[in-house]
PASEBA-1860 file (N, C-alpha, C; in nm, 3 decimals):
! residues 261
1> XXXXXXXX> 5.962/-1.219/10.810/6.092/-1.148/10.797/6.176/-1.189/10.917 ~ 6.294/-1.232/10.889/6.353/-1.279/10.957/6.446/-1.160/11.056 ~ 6.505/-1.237/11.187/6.531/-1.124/11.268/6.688/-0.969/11.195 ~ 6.728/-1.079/11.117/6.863/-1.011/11.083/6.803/-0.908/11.005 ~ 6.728/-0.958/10.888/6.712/-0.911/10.790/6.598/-0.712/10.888 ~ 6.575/-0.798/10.985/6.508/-0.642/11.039/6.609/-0.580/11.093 ~ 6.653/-0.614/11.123/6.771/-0.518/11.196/6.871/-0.398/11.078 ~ 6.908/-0.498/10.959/6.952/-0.413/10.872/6.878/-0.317/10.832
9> XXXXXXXX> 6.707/-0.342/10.800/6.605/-0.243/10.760/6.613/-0.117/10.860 ~ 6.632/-0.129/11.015/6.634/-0.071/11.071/6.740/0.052/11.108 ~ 6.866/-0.026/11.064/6.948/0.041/11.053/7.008/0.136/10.893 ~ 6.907/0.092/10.814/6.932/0.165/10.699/6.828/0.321/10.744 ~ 6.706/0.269/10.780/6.633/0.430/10.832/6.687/0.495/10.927 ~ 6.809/0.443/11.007/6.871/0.551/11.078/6.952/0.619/11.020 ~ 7.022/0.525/10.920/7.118/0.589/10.825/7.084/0.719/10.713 ~ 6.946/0.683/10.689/6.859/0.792/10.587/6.834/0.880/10.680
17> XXXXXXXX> 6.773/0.867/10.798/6.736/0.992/10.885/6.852/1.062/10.912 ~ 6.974/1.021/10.962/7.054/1.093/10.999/7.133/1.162/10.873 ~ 7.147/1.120/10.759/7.157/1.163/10.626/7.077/1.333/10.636 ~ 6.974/1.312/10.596/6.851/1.420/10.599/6.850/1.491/10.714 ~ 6.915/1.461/10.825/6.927/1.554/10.958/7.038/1.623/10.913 ~ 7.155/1.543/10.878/7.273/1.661/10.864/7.272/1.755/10.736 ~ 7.203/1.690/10.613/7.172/1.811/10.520/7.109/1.915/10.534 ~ 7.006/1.908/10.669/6.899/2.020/10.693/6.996/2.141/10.812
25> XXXXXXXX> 7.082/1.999/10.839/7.149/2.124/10.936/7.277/2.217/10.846 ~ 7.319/2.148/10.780/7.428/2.182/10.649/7.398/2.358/10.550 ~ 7.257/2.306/10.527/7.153/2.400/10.418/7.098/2.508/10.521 ~ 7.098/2.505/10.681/7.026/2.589/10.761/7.195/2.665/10.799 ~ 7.284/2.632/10.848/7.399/2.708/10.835/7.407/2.764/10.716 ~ 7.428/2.755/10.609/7.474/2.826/10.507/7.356/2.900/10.451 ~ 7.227/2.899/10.529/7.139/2.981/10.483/7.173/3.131/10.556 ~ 7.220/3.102/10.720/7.249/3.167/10.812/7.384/3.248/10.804
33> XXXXXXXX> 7.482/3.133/10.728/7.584/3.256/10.666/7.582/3.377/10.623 ~ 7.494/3.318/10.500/7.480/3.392/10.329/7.405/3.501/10.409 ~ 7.283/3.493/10.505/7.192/3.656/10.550/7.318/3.707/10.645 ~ 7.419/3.651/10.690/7.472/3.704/10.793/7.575/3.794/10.736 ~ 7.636/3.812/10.596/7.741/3.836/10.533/7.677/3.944/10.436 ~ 7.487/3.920/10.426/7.474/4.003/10.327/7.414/4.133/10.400 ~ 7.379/4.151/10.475/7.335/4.239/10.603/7.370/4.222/10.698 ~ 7.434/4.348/10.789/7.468/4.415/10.878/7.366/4.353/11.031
41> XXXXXXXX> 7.437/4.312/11.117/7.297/4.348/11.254/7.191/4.444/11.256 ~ 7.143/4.414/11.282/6.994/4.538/11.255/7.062/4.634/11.379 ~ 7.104/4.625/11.497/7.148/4.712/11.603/7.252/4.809/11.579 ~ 7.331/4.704/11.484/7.453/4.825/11.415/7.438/4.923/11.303 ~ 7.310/4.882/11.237/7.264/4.939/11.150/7.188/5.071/11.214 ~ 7.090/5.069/11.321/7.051/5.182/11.335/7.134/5.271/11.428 ~ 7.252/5.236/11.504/7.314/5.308/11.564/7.415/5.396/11.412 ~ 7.424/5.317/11.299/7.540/5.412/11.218/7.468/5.500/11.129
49> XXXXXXXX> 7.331/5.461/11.120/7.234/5.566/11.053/7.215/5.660/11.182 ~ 7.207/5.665/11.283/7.214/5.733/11.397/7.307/5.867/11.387 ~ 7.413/5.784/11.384/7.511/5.879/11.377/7.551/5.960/11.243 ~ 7.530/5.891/11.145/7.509/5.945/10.977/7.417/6.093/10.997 ~ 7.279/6.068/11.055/7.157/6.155/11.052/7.185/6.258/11.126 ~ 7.293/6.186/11.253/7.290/6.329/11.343/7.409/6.400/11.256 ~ 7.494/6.327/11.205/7.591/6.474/11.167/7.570/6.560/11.066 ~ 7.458/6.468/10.946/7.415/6.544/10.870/7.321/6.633/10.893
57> XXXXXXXX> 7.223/6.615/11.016/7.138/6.724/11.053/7.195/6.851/11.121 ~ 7.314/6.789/11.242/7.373/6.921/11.256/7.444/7.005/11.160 ~ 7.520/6.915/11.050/7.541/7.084/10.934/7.400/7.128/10.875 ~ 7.324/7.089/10.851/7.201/7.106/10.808/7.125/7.214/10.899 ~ 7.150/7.176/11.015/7.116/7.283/11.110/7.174/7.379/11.143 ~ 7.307/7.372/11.122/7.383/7.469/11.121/7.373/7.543/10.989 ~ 7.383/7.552/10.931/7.340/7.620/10.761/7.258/7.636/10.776 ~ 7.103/7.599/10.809/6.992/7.669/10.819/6.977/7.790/10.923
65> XXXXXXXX> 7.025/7.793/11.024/7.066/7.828/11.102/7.135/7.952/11.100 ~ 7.252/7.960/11.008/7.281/8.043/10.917/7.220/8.193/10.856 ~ 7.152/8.038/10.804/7.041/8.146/10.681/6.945/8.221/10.775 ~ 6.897/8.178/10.858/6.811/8.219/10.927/6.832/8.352/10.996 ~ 6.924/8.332/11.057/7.038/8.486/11.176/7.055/8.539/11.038 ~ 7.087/8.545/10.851/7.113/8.604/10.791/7.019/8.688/10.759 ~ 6.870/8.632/10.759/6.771/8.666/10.689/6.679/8.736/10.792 ~ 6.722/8.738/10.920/6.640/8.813/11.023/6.691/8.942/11.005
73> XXXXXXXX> 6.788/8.972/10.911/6.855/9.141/10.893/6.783/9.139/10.804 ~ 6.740/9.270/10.783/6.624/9.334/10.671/6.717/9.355/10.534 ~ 6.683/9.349/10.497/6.767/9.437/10.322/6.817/9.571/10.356 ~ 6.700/9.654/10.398/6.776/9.770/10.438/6.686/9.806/10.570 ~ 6.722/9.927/10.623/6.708/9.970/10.752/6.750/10.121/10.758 ~ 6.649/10.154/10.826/6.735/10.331/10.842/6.645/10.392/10.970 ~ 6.691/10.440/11.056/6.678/10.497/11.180/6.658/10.672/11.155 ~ 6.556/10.711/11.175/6.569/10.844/11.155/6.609/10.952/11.257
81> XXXXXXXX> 6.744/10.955/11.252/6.771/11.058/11.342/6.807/11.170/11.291 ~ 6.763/11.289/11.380/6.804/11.438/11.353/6.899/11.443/11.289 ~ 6.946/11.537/11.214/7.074/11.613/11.185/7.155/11.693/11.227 ~ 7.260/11.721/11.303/7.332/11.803/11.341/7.433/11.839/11.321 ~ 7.508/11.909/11.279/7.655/11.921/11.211/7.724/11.948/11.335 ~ 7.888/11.916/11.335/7.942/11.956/11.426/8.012/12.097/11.418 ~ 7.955/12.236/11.317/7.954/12.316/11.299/7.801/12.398/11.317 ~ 7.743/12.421/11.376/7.594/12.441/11.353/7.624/12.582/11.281
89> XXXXXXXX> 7.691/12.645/11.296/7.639/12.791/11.190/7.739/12.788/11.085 ~ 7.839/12.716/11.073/7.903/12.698/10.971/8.043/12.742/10.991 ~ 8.085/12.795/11.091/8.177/12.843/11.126/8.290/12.732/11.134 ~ 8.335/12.705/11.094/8.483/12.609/11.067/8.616/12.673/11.147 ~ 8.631/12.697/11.224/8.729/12.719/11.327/8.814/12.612/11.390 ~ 8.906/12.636/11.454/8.939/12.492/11.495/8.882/12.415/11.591 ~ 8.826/12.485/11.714/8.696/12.427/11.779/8.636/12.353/11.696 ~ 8.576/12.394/11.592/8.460/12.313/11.546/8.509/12.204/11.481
97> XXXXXXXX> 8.622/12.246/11.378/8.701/12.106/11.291/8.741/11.979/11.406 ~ 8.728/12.062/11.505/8.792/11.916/11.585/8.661/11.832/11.670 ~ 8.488/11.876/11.641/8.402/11.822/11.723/8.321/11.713/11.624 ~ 8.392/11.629/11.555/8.347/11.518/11.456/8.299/11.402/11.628 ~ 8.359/11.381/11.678/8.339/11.284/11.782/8.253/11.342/11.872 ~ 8.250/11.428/11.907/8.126/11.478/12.009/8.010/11.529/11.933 ~ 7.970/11.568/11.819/7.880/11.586/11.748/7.816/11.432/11.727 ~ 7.935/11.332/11.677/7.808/11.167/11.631/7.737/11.139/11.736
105> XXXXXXXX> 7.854/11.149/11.889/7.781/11.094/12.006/7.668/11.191/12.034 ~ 7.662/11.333/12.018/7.530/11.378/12.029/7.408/11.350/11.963 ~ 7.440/11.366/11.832/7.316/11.331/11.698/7.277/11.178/11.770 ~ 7.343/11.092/11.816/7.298/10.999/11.868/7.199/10.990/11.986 ~ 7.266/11.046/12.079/7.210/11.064/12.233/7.105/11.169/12.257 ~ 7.077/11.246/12.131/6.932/11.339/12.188/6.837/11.216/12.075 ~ 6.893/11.156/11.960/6.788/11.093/11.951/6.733/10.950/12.028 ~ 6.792/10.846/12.113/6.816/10.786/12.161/6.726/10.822/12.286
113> XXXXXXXX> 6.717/10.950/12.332/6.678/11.029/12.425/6.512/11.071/12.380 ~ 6.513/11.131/12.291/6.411/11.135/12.236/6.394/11.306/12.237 ~ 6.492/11.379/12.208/6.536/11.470/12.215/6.576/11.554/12.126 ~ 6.546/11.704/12.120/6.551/11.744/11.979/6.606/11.930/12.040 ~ 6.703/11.922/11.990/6.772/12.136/12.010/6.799/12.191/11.892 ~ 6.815/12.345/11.914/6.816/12.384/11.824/6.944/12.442/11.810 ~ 6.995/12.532/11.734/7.148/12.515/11.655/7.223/12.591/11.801 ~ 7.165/12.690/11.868/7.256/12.712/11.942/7.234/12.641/12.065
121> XXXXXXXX> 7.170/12.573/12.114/7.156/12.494/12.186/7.264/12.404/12.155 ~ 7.298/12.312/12.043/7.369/12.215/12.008/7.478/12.305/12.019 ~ 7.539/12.372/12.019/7.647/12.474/12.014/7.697/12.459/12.157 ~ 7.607/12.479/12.246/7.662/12.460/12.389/7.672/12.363/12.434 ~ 7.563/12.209/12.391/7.623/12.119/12.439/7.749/12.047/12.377 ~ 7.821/12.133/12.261/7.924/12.092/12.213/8.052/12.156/12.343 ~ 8.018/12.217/12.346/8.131/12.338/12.456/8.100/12.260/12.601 ~ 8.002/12.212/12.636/7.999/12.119/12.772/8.116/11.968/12.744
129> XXXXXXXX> 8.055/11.935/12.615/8.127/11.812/12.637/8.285/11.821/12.681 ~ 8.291/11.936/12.514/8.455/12.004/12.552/8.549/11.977/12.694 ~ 8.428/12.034/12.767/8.481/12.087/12.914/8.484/11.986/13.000 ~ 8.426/11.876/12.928/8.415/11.702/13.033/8.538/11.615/12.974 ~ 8.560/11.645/12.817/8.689/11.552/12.777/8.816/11.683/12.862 ~ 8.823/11.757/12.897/8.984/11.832/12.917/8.954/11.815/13.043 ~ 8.844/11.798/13.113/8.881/11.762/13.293/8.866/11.612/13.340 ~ 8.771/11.521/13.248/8.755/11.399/13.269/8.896/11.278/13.188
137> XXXXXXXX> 8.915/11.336/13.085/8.959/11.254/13.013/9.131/11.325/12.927 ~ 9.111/11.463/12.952/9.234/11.493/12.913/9.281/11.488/12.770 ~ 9.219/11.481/12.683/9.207/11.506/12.547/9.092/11.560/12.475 ~ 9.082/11.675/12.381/8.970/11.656/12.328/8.943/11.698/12.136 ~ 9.096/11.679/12.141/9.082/11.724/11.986/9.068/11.596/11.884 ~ 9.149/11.471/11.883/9.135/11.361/11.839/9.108/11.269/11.947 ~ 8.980/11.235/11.977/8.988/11.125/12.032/8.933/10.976/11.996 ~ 8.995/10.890/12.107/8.980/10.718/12.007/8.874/10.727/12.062
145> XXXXXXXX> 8.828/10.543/12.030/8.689/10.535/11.996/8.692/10.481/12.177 ~ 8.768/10.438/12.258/8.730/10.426/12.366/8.732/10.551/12.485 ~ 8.830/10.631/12.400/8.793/10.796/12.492/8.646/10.846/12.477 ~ 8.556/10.833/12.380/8.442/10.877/12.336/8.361/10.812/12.403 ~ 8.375/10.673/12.420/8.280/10.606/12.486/8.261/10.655/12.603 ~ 8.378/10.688/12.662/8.417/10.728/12.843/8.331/10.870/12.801 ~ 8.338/10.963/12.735/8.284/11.108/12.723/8.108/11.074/12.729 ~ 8.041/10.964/12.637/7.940/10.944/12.632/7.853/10.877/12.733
153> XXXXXXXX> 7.952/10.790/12.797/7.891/10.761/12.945/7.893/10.845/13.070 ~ 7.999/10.959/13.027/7.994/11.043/13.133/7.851/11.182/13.146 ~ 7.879/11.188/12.990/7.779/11.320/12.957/7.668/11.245/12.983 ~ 7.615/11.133/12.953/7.449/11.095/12.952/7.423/11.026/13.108 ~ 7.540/11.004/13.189/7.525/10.971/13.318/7.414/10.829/13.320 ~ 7.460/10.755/13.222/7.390/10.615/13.244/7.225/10.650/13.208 ~ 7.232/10.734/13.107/7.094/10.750/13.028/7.081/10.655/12.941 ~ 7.203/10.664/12.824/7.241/10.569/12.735/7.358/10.489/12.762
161> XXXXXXXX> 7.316/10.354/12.710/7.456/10.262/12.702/7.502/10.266/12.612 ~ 7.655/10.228/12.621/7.774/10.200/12.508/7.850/10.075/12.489 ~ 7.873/10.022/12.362/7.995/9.934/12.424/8.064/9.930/12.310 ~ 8.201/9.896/12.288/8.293/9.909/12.146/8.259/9.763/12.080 ~ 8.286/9.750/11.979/8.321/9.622/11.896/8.447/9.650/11.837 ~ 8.557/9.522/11.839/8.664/9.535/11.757/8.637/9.437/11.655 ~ 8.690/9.532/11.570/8.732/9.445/11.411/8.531/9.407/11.411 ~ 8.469/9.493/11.392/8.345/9.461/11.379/8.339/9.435/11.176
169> XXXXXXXX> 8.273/9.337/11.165/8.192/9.266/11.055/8.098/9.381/10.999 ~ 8.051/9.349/10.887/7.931/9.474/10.809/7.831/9.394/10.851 ~ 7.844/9.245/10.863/7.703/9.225/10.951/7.679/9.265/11.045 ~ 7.796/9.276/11.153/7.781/9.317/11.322/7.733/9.435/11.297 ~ 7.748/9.543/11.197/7.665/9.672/11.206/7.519/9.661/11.123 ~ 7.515/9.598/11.080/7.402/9.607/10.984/7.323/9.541/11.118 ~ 7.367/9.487/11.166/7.237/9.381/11.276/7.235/9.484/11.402 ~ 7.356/9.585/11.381/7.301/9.643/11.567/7.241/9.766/11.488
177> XXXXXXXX> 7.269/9.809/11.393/7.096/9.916/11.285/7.017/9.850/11.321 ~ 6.989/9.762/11.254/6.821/9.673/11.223/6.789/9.666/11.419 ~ 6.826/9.619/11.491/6.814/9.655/11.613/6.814/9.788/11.679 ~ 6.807/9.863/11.603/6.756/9.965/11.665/6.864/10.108/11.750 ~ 7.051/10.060/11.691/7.096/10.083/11.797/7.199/10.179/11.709 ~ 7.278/10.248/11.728/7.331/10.379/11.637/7.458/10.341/11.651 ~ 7.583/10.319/11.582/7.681/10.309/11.559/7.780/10.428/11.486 ~ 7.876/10.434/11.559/7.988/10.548/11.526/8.138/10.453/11.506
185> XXXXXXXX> 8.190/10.516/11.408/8.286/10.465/11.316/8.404/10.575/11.302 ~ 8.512/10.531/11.371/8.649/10.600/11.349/8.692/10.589/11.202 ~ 8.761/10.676/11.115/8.789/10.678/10.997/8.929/10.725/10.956 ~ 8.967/10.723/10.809/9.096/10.798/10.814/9.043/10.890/10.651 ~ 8.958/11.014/10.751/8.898/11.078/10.644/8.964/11.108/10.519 ~ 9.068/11.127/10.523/9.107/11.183/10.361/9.091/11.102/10.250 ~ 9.062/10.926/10.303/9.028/10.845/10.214/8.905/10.791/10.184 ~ 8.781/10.889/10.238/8.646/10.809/10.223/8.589/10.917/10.109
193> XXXXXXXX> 8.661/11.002/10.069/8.608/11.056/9.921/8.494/11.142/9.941 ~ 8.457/11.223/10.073/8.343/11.327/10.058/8.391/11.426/10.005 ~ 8.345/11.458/9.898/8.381/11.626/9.796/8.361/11.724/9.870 ~ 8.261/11.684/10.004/8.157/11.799/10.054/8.325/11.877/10.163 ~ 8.417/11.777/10.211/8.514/11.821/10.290/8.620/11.953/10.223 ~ 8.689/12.000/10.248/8.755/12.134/10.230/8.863/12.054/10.237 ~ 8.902/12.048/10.018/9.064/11.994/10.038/9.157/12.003/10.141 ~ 9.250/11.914/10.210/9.237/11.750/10.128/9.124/11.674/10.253
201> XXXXXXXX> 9.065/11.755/10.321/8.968/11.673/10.446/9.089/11.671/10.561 ~ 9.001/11.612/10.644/9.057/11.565/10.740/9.128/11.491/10.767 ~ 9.232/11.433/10.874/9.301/11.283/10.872/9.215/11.195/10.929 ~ 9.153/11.225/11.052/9.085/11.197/11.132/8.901/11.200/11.111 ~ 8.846/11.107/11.138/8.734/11.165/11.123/8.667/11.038/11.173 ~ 8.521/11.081/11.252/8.445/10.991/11.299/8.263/11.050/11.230 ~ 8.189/10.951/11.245/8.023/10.947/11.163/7.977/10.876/11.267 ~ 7.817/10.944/11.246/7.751/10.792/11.260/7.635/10.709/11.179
209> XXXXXXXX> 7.645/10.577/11.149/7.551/10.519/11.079/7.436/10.470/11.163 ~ 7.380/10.516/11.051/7.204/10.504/11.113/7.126/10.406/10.986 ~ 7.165/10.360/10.929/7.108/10.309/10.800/7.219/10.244/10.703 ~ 7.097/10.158/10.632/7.194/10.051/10.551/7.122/10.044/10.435 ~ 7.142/10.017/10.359/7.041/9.929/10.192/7.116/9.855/10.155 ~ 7.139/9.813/10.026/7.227/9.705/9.937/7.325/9.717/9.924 ~ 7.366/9.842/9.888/7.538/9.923/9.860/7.574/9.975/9.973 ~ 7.519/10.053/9.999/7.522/10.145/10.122/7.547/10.149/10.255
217> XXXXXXXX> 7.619/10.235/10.358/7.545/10.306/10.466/7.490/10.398/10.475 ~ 7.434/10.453/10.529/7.360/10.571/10.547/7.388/10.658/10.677 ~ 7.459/10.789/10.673/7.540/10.836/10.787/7.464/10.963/10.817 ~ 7.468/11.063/10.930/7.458/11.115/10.948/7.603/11.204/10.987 ~ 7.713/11.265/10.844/7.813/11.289/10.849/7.832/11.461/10.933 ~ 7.921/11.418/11.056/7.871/11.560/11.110/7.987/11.647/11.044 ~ 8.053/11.624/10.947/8.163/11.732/10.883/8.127/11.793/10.809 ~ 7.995/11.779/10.748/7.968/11.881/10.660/7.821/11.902/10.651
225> XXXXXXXX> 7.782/12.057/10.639/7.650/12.085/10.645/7.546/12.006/10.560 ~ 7.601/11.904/10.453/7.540/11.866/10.347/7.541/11.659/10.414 ~ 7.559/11.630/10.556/7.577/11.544/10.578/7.499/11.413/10.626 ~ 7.343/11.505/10.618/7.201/11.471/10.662/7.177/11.327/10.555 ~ 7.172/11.226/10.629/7.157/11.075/10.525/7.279/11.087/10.456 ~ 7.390/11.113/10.428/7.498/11.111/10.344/7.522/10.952/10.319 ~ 7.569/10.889/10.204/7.577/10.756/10.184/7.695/10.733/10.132 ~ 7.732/10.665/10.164/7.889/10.586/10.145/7.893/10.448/10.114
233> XXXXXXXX> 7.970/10.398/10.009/7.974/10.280/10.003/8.054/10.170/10.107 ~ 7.944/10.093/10.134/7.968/9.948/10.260/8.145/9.990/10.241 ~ 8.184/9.933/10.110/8.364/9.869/10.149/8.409/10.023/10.173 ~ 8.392/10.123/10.153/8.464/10.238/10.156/8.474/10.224/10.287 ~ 8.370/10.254/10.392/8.328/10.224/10.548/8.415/10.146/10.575 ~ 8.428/10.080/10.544/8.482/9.905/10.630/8.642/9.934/10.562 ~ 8.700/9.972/10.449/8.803/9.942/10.453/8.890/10.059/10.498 ~ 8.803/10.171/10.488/8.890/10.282/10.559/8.853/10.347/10.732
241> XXXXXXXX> 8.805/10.203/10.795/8.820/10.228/10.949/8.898/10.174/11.004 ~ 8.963/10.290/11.046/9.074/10.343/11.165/9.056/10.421/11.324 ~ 9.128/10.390/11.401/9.085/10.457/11.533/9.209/10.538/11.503 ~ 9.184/10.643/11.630/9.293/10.762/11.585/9.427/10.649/11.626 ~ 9.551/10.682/11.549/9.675/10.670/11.564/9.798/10.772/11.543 ~ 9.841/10.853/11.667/9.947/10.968/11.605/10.040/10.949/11.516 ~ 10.082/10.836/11.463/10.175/10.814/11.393/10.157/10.802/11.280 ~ 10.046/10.718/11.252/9.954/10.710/11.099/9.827/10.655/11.111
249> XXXXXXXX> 9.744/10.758/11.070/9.630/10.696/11.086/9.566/10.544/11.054 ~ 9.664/10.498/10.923/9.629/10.383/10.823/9.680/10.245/10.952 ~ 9.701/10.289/10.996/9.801/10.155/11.177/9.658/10.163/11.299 ~ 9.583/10.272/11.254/9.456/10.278/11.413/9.391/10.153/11.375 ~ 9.381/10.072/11.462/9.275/9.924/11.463/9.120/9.959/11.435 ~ 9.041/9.865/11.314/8.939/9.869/11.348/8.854/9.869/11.453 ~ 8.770/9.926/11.459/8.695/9.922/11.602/8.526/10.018/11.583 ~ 8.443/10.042/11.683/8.303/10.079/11.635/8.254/10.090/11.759
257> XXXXX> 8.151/10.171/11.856/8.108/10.284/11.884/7.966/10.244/11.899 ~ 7.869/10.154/11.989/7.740/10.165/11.951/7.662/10.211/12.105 ~ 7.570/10.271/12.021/7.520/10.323/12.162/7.363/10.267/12.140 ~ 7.284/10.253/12.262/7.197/10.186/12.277/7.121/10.247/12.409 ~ 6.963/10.208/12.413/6.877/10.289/12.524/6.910/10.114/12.666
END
């Protein structure tokens, strides 16, 4: 074989090799495209499932979460406290028509106390309190729900605690029951429908709930001798609380009364 004739041979296998080099590099790009276009970086991928998982777990957690604070309230609940009317012998005078607020905070605070009197006993500590709202507080025929508080921290001298809730929820009471803790409720009695009241009731009027079920609260109503567990329906409660207002009762702001050891 002559010299020329090798040289062309030689230069045809560079020509084939380099042929077959650039198709392999041709077919290895466009292999590298096609995965690069059809999937995401693996790094960007788990940072956006990252963030997908966390936001769906926090509503997830939050809704469970939910349910959970919902379902730690019992169905129902009821606290058994004494009965006391804010009349103990029945005598309806104006003294007595006007001790709806110092009667709940008592029925509360001897049970709270662990404490139990008998009718004329409760009779006098109605006439003490009397004598602590007209020198402490300067009112004692209607008073709001934060004058009462001041009467109840004064009379129990930091035996029992108090603190108000405004615009309280039927959960916020249903959960400080199930906890253990007695709630009093300003009203605008003539509209909560007790028959047991002496047409047309009161304007004014305060309870306290000690108990709950499905429909229900469960009060210990001190206006009438017949007021021992008295039950009222949830929306009646909730839509006819009012704190006292001289002008109209239907204008007093929601608000609520809980007392606690």
């Amino acid at each position: 074989m002559n010299q020329k004739f090798k040289k062309i041979i030689f230069c045809l296998i560079i020509l084939i090799s380099a042929a077959f080099g650039l198709y392999f590099i041709l077919l290895k790009s466009k292999i590298n495209t096609t995965q690069k276009n059809s999937y995401p970086p693996l790094s960007k991928t788990k940072i956006d499932e990252s963030k997908s998982s966390s936001g769906s777990d926090q509503k997830e957690d939050e809704v469970v979460g939910k349910k959970e604070s919902s379902s730690q309230i019992p169905e129902k609940f009821l606290i058994d406290v004494p009965f006391y009317s804010q009349a103990p012998f029945s005598k309806w005078d104006h003294f007595h028509e006007e001790m709806c607020e110092e009667a709940s905070v008592l029925n509360a605070g001897l049970y709270l106390q662990g404490k139990k009197l008998t009718q004329n006993q409760f009779e006098a500590e109605l006439k003490k309190m009397q004598k602590i709202e007209k020198k402490e507080i300067g009112e004692w025929e209607s008073t709001t729900i934060a004058q009462t508080k001041e009467l109840a921290d004064i009379y129990f001298e930091g035996k029992i605690k108090s603190r108000m809730i405004d615009n309280p929820t039927l959960e916020e009471i249903e959960s400080e029951i199930a906890a253990g803790n007695l709630v009093i409720v300003p009203l605008a009695g003539r509209d909560i429908g007790n028959s047991n009241f002496t047409p047309p009731g009161p304007v004014y009027h305060m309870l306290l709930i000690k108990g709950y079920d499905a429909q229900n609260f469960i009060t210990n109503d001190v206006g009438t001798r017949k007021g021992n567990s008295y039950t009222y329906k949830k929306q009646v409660i909730m839509k006819n609380m009012h704190d006292w207002n001289e002008t109209d009762i239907h204008r007093g702001a929601k608000k609520a009364l809980v007392l606690y050891k």
